[in-house]
Structure formats: C-alpha cells, structure tokens
Steps between C-alpha positions, in 0.01 A plus 500: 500500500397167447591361164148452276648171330648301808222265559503428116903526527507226808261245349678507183801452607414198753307334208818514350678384738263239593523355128855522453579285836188242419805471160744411753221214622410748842102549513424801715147500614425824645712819286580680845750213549728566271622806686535321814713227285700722411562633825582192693863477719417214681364153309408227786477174316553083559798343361278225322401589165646837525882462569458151410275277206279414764477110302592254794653173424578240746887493584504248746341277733638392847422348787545683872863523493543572129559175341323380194171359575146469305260487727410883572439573176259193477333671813520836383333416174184322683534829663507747183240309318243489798477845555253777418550836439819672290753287390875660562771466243653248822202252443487574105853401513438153711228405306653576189480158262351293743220293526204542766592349815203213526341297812538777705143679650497858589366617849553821592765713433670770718575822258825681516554843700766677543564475807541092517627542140370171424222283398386159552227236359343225665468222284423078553617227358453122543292619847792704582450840543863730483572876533705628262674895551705651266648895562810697619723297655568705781130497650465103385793359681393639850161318410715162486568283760671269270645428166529224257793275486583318203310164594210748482416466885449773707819614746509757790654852455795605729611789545814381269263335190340813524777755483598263158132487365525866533859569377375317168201723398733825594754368251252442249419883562824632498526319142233715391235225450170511702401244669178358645471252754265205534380314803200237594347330792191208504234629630225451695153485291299814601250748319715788491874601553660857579878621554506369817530104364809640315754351789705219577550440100758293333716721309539291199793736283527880247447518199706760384417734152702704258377796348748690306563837418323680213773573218581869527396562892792665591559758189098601591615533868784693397274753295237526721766616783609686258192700460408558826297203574612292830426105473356329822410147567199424677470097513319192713872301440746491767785757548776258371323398104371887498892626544657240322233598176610892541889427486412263199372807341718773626230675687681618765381473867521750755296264780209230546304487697259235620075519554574354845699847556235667350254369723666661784548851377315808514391690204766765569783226538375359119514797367874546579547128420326445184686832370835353580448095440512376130322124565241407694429121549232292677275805463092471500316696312372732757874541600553621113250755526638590810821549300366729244287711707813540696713621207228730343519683871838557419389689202575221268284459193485095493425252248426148590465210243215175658344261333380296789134488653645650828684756314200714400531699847895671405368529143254729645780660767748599246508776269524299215373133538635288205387141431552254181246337258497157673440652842170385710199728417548638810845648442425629145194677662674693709813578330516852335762325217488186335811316339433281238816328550774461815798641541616812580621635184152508442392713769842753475387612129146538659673741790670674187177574314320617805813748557456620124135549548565709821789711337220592178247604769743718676661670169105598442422578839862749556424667141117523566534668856814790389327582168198583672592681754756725308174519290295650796793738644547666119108504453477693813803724467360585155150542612570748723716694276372470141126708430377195323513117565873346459326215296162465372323226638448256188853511451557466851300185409681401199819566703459196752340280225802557308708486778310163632519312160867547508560291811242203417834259375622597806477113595626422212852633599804332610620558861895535618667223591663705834058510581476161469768406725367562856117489590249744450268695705231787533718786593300808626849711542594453136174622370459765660851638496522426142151737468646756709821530313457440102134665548643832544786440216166464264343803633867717460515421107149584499596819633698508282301479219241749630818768535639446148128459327369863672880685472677363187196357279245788667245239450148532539241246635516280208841485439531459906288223536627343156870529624437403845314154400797422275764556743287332808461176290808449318684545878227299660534210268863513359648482917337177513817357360705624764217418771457170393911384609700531822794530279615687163195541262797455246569155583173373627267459178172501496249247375394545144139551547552773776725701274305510231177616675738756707632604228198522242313662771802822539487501134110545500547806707702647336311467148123527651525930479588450080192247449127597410455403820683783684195777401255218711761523801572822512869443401709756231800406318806545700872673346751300504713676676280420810544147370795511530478631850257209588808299397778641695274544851373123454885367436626747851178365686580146402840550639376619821274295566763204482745674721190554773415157420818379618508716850141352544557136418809563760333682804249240504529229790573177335180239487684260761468789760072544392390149658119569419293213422274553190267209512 
C-alpha cells in the first residue's frame, strides 16, 4: 500500500519548497520544517523588529518629572560605552554619533537580568568613584531614594514626587515610546560590587525612544489572520508601549497580560491564558517558553521568531523556531528558519510556500495510497478468478514505473488558493478514508474491464493482460487531475510540467502494444473499438471519482478539530 516514490516524492518537493522561499529571502535549514511552517496557527513574536523597524532613535530626554534635561543621557552614555557583552538597539541608539566618553575608569560592572531589568557600571573619575544604572523604569525608581533637581543636587522622594516621577515614564509609554531610566550614586571604593549596592540611587531622568512601524504591518497582519495564522506579542516592554504599538498597527488585542501574572500561575492556568491573551509584556524568557509549551498543549502548532542570546531555549520549544540573519549565533543555531530580512511579510510568503509544499506531498500521498490499493483488491479478485496471472510481472513492473514517472512534477504543481488559506496538517482520517473510498472505484472499472475483455472482446491472455495494463494506467494516471484539486478539475489547472508528463505518460500506454516493443512485453495490438471503450470507462471513472472526492473532502473533520503536533 505504501506508495514506491514518496520518499523521492517528499524530498523533492521540500527542496522545492526550500528554494523557492530562500527567493522570498527565508533560509530553511532543516527540509522537515517546511511542513511545520506551513502548518503554524499561532506565531509568538516581539514587537521590535517584527511589528516594528526595530532602529531606535532617541526621542527625548528628561529629567524625573519629564522636563527637558541633559544629564541622563550624559550618564547613560558613560553607561552604554562601558559595558561588555551585546549591545541593544537602546545603547546603539545612545551612542549613536557620539564620541567616547573620556576620564572615566571602569571597575566592575553589574550585568543586566531580567529580573532587575537593569544594569549598572562602576566607574572613577577625578578620585571619585560613581554608580551608574540604567533599565526599566519601573524596577529603577524603587531603587531611588532620590532624584535630581535642576541645580543638579540630590532631593528626597515623597510619596507625591514619586507618584509624578512615575506618572511621567507611564505617559511616555502610553505614547508608544520606550523608555529607559537612568540613576547613579558615589560610591564607596571596594573590589567588587553586586545587585545589592543598587539602592538609595539618584534617579537622574528617561530617556524616551521611538521606533516606528514597518510600512505595510497592518495589510501583513490582515493576511496572516486571514490565513489562519493568529499574531501574539511576547515582549520585555511594559504593558502600556506593547498596547499602544498593537493599536498603531491594527493588531487587535483580546488581553495582556503581565510576567509578574505569569509568575503566579500554574501551567494549567497559562494554558487557558496564553490561548485567550494577545500581548504579553515584561515577560522573561523562561516565561516565553512557558508560553509556547503552554499553547502547543493546547494542540497548537507554534512558531516563534528570537534573535536574542536568551531566546535560543523557545526557538528550541516551538514547532517552528524562526530567527533573522543579524541574530546572535546562538539564536541562528537553534532556529529551524532563518530570515534574511525583518518583517513579517517576509515570514507570511514563507508560511505560504511551506503550505504549497505540504498540499504537493498530500496530492502524491492521497493518489499513491487509492491507486494501490484498488490495484491489490482487482489483482486479487482477478487472481482468484482468471486461470492465468491478471498481469505478467514485468509489466506489472513497467506499470508502476510508468505510473511513478508520471507523478515526479508532482512538486512542480500549483496548489488552490481555498488550500492555502487555513493551515495544514498530517491528517490520518483523510488518508485513509480517501484509500478506502476511491480504492474500490479503481478496482470497479477494473472489473469492469475484466467483464467486457472476457464477454464482449472474448480475449485471451494476451489481449487480457494488454487491455488490462492500458486501462489500469491511463485511469491511474489521467485521475490525478481530479486528485490533485479540492475543487472542479475544470477550473483548477494544472502546472505545465505535470500535464505534460501525465499526459505523455497515458499516451505511452496507449501506443506501447503497436511498437516493436510490444512482442518484448508481451503486449498485442488492441481494436479500437476497445479503445474506444478505454475512453468512455476512463471519462465515467473520472467523473466518479470527483463526485466521491467531494463526499470525502466533506466527511472529513476539519484540521482545526485534529490538534496533533508534528514536530
């Protein structure tokens, strides 16, 4: 039952597929992918670089109540220049045509986590040696004690200066713009530091950042939705510049939710919420794989696109992990897909071709499995009737060569546009109903060929085995057409290639008994009038087949209801 040419079939077709996206600037790096591109419902992404251009420029700089100052950037920039590691687009973007800060010594630094959400250098100057933290403004300003008044000197917070340092970063956020805070202290001179000298700090302003929209976001929302594909926002920024982003681009929100509120929740609770809830803000990485694993319980098949050292983990817990060409090594490692250049658009043709690639595989894999078992069920039948062999075996042989050859620009072929709408899966039912129910269609025309061969033609084992291994092959290869479309063979055409080897390969069969080669194959000429029969049976059979088709493709439970992962 299994088809002879579907390993062939399969890698073909995901080579294809593989070169056509890598046209469309999407590198896939291992061919199983594709499929589960194609089959993704659920992409988990951040908003920077994805819904957005991900190039930060510096909006604004103020001090702790939201006036203009110049002084945190000044400190942020000692900051961004001191230290090691990977640069974000935040510190590309304050260092961005300016010169090295100078006179200033580095001693240690304290590296960013995400759960301060900040980082600070220790640095000296003049015999002066000052702390300097920069990070989410939510976490800094509880490290403060105090803030910077204009004169520069240090002032108390109340509980009122406070409330306004914080009610001027939120408005920044609610504008859309991220914003990082920056904060220092002097400090005493030590050999080492660690989080825990990251208190009583003088919170010296925000610097907020603009990073627009990519041109076109919302059309390649609107198309993935479209097809099947639901957009959700996994991000480190707070709630308010997360939701603020979305509306900008029309993704619309059905809930955020928070990593704090993630913390708290049980795996069963996640799954519920990350199926409902569009953005998620303030997460940590583990909280993002957290996310995914919790969706693909749900039967979800989940794509997720990092580029960020601690990304590598949900690369390697989605079903499809997608990264870019400038990611860290890291990220590019473990992703399954590689983008050569942001933006969605880029990665919704790449779902498309994986989807086209799947829908070649199955036309293959449906024909393959009801031709050959209609196959078996008439070579029985006959077997058991007939006194000699239904078929010899070389041109039982010659018969699935023939046969095979016709399908290899199966990948060549287009796929309907109604198949390309929704995602894709493995679907056991379809298979084998389709196998159960066209099978036996094959095997009645056979039947019918054996009755009108021994009753009207009185044929004897040449003509019988000549007649038969016309009728089998010309059905076998011409019902293609109507296998390879959900819809009207009429109005779905195929491509070029595939109709020209379908077609060559019908004709060969039916001219192979009138060659010199017919004497080698045991073949005889065959009337025409049986011909003409071969004709008539083929054109009812091809009509059957379609009307089956239909009741097949209907009694089948749709793919949403079949939440198997295929990883």
């Amino acid at each position: 039952l299994t088809p002879e040419f579907l390993p062939m079939i399969t890698s073909v077709t995901l080579a294809q597929g593989a070169v056509r996206m890598a046209r469309h600037r999407v590198i896939v790096k291992h061919l199983a992918a594709i499929q589960n591109f194609g089959s993704i419902d659920i992409l988990c992404s951040d908003k920077t670089g994805t819904l957005t251009s991900g190039e930060m420029s510096i909006e604004s700089v103020r001090d702790a109540f939201g006036e203009t100052a110049t002084h945190p950037l000044e400190l942020a920039r000692i900051n961004s220049a001191l230290e090691t590691g990977i640069r974000s687009p935040l510190d590309a973007a304050i260092l961005k045509d300016q010169p090295q800060p100078e006179g200033f010594a580095k001693h240690d630094e304290i590296p960013f986590d995400f759960e301060r959400r900040r980082l600070s250098v220790v640095v000296e100057r003049e015999g002066t040696r000052l702390l300097i933290s920069k990070g989410a403004p939510e976490g800094l300003l509880d490290a403060c004690a105090s803030y910077e008044s204009p004169d520069g000197m240090a002032a108390p917070f109340d509980d009122a200066s406070r409330a306004r340092a914080r009610a001027a970063f939120e408005q920044f956020s609610r504008s859309g713009l991220r914003v990082l805070a920056v904060a220092s202290k002097k400090v005493e001179q030590k050999p080492a530091y660690s989080a825990a000298d990251e208190c009583a700090l003088t919170l010296s302003g925000y610097i907020s950042f603009a990073d627009p929209p990519l041109p076109g976001t919302h059309e390649t929302l609107a198309a993935l939705r479209r097809d099947g594909v639901e957009v959700k926002i996994l991000t480190g920024d707070n709630e308010r510049v997360a939701e603020h982003v979305c509306a900008e681009v029309r993704l619309k929100s059905l809930g955020t939710v928070t990593g704090d509120e993630i913390e708290r929740m049980s795996d069963t609770a996640l799954e519920h919420v990350a199926q409902e809830s569009t953005i998620f803000a303030r997460v940590a990485p583990a909280q993002k794989t957290r996310i995914l694993l919790a969706l693909r319980r749900r039967g979800h098949i989940v794509g997720f696109i990092g580029d960020g050292i601690n990304d590598a983990p949900s690369l390697r817990a989605a079903d499809v992990g997608i990264s870019v060409s400038s990611a860290v090594d890291v990220a590019r490692e473990a992703a399954d897909v590689i983008l050569l250049e942001r933006g969605l658009h880029i990665l919704h043709r790449g779902v498309l071709e994986g989807r086209r690639a799947f829908g070649n595989v199955m036309k293959y894999l449906l024909m393959g499995t009801s031709s050959n078992f209609g196959n078996m069920l008439s070579m029985a039948a006959a077997s058991l009737v007939l006194p000699f062999l239904p078929m010899l075996p070389t041109q039982i042989l010659l018969n699935n060569l023939l046969y095979d050859l016709a399908q290899v620009t199966i990948p060549t072929d287009r796929v309907d546009e109604s198949f390309l709408r929704k995602p894709q899966r493995w679907n056991i039912a379809l298979v084998r109903n389709f196998m159960l129910m066209i099978g036996p269609i094959s095997s009645l025309y056979d039947f019918l060929t054996f009755f009108v061969l021994l009753r009207v033609f009185h044929a004897d084992e040449t003509f019988f085995h000549t007649g038969w291994f016309v009728e089998s092959l010309v059905t076998q290869t011409l019902v293609l057409f109507v296998i390879r479309t959900m819809s009207n063979p009429l109005r779905s055409r195929a491509s070029l290639p595939l109709t020209i080897t379908t077609s060559s390969i019908a004709l060969a069969a039916v001219i192979l008994p009138y060659t010199p080669l017919a004497a080698v194959l045991g073949f005889t000429p065959l009337p025409a009038s049986f011909l003409l029969f071969v004709t008539v049976a083929t054109a009812a059979y091809l009509g059957m087949v379609q009307m089956v088709k239909r009741i097949v493709f209907g009694r089948v439970p749709s793919e949403s209801s079949h939440r198997a992962t295929s990883r």
